[in-house]
C-alpha positions, 0 to 999 in steps of 0.5 A, a space after each residue: 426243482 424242489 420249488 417247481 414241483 410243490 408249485 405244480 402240486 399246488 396247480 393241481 390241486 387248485 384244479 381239483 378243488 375248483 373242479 369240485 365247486 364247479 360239479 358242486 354247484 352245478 348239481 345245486 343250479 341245475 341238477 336236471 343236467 347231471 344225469 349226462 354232465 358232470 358239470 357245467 364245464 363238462 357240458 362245455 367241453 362236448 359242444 366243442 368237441 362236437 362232431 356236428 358243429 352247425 345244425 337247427 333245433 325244431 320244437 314239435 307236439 302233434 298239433 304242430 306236426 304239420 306246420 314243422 314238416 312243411 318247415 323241414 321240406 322248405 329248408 330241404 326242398 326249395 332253399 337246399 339247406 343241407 344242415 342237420 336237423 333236429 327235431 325235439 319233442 317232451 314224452 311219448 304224449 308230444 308225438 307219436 312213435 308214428 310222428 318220430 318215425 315220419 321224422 327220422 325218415 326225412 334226410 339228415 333229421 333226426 328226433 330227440 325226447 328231451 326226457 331222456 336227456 334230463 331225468 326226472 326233471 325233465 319230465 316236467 317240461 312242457 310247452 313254452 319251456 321245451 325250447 331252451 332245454 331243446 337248444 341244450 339237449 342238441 348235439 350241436 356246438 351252434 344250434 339254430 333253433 326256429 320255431 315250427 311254423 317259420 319259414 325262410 327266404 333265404 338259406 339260414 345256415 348264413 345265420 350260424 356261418 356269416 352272422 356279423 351279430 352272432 360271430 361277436 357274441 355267440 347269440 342272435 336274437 330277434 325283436 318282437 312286434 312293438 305292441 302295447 306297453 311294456 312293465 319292467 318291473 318284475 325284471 328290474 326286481 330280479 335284475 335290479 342293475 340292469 345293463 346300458 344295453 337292456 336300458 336301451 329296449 322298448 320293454 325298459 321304455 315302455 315303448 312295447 309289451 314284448 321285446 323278444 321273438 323266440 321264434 328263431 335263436 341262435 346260441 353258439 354253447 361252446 362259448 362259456 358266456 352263451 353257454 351259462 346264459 342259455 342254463 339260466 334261461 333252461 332254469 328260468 323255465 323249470 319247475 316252480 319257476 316258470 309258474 312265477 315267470 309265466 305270470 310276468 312274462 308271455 312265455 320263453 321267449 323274454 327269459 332268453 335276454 333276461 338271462 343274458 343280462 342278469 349274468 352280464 354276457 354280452 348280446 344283441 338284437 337283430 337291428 330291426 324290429 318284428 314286420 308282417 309278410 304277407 298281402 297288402 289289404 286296401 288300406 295299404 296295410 301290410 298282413 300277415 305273419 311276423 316277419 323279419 329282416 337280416 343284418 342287411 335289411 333283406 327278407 329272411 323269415 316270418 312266423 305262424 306258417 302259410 295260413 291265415 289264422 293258425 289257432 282258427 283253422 289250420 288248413 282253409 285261407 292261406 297268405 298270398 305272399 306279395 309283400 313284407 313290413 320292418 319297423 326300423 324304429 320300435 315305437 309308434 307302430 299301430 297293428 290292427 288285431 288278427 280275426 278268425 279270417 284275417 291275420 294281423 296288420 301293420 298300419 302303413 300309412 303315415 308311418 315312414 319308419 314302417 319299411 314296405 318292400 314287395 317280394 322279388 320274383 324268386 321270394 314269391 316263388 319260395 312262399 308259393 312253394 311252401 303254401 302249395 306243400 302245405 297244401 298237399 300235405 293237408 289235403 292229402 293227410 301226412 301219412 298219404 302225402 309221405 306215400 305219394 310225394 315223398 315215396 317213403 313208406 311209413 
């Protein structure tokens, strides 16, 4: 009994102890987090005690107000998507109280400033780097986060519930464009024994410029391997160092598998590579946004709104939404470059791993929906359009 007792003594102290190094070394990796988790494994335990275990994470600053409502509207209005929503922002100059309040009279949405969730800190986040803090920040164990501007053809909470990719590792991650030709370096000095898988990546081949689209991730934080991955990349996008990140890489959005790899957690890609969806030019081009497929090959989502070129001009030449591309093989794809009046353009021809797929009926009428919201909501002006077609007042 005597021997029993002291081995439990031991147990427990052990505990402490480790406890101790954990909250240790937690403040020294991210202190950013302390100011609502003691630790890591403190954090860890409230995403699996979450009360809201599924929900989507937008990012929005007063320029992308317009494109992330139409989003919420298309989720809640046309693919009667009942998951909750939230919507992060960086400080009272991101949106106004006027934006925050048009949000959080929308069903089930809900605003969140990721500088209250990360001291001072915090309030060096900005841009880019909102986004995995904004995945962190969520009161989601299984956060679905999707850019502003993206938009679905199909319900995507099968994302978080069905996933075949995200079931197996707790991440999901899609592939960009395959443009231009990729240098490893910086990654392979900072992760000089990479893995087999990330060996494998057109950015490690030199096949692509970019390898990750982080216009839509998933990451399941009860999980310890996501959930460390998913710090990495929240560091990865702090303060110095992003200033070097940003020099090597076009953003966030390959510090996520970045992360992933460095801490050896197990991932994987979307099985096909960045599309177009859009309208078929004359010379059999498929154009418009970037678009992707699900697990089983069917149209699920594309980026950069309804409009033709978002950064020209944000309510004049909408896509008429006709057909999509996929690249099944990641290498010898030729893009034609967006213009002030045409967006970009995935050649086609010659090009049997390019997969052309015309909208069904029921697609087609999903993108109409969303061009004419959009519409309306431009044309209108948000707060009119709040007042007239959603019947609530500001």
């Amino acid at each position: 009994m005597d021997q029993l007792t002291r081995t439990e003594t031991d147990q427990a102290s052990l505990r402490t102890h480790l406890n101790v190094i954990v909250e240790e070394s937690t403040h020294v990796l991210y202190p950013w987090i302390t100011t609502k988790y003691k630790s890591i494994r403190d954090a860890q335990k409230s995403f699996l005690n979450a009360k809201d275990e599924y929900g989507i994470v937008f990012t929005s600053g007063q320029w992308h107000f317009e494109f992330c409502l139409n989003a919420i509207l298309a989720l809640r209005k046309v693919l009667n998507c009942t998951l909750p929503i939230e919507v992060h922002y960086a400080g009272p100059d991101d949106l106004t109280e006027e934006m925050t309040r048009a949000f959080n009279s929308l069903d089930n949405v809900r605003t969140v400033d990721v500088w209250d969730y990360f001291g001072e800190e915090g309030r060096k986040i900005s841009g880019w780097a909102i986004k995995p803090f904004a995945i962190l920040a969520s009161r989601f164990r299984k956060v679905l986060f999707i850019d502003a501007d993206g938009l679905f053809f199909q319900n995507p909470d099968k994302l978080l519930q069905t996933s075949k990719i995200f079931t197996e590792f707790g991440s999901l991650f899609y592939s960009d464009r395959t443009l231009g030709r990729g240098d490893a370096h910086f990654f392979k000095q900072i992760n000089p024994v990479w893995t087999h898988y990330a060996s494998t990546l057109r950015y490690m081949t030199k096949k692509s410029l970019f390898e990750m689209e982080s216009g839509v991730v998933a990451v399941d934080k009860g999980r310890a391997g996501p959930l460390h991955a998913l710090m990495l990349v929240c560091k990865m996008n702090s303060l110095p160092e992003r200033v070097l990140m940003y020099n090597y890489v076009h953003g966030d959005k390959e510090t996520f598998w970045f992360a992933w790899d460095i801490l050896r957690v197990p991932y994987k890609f979307s099985p096909t590579f960045g599309g177009a969806a859009g309208y078929l030019n004359a010379e059999e081009q498929v154009c418009g946004g970037i678009f992707h497929v699900d697990e089983e090959l069917q149209p699920l989502w594309f980026n950069g709104g309804v409009v033709v070129n978002k950064h020209v001009n944000k309510d004049q030449q909408y896509i008429d939404f006709q057909y999509v591309a996929y690249d099944e093989l990641g290498s010898h794809v030729k893009w034609i470059w967006e213009t002030d009046d045409t967006p970009f353009c995935v050649v086609t021809k010659n090009m049997p791993h390019v997969k052309v797929t015309e909208l069904t009926v029921h697609q087609k009428g999903y993108a109409a929906q969303y061009v004419q919201m959009y519409k309306n909501i431009s044309e209108k002006g948000w707060r009119e359009y709040f007042k007239s077609d959603l019947k609530i007042k500001l």
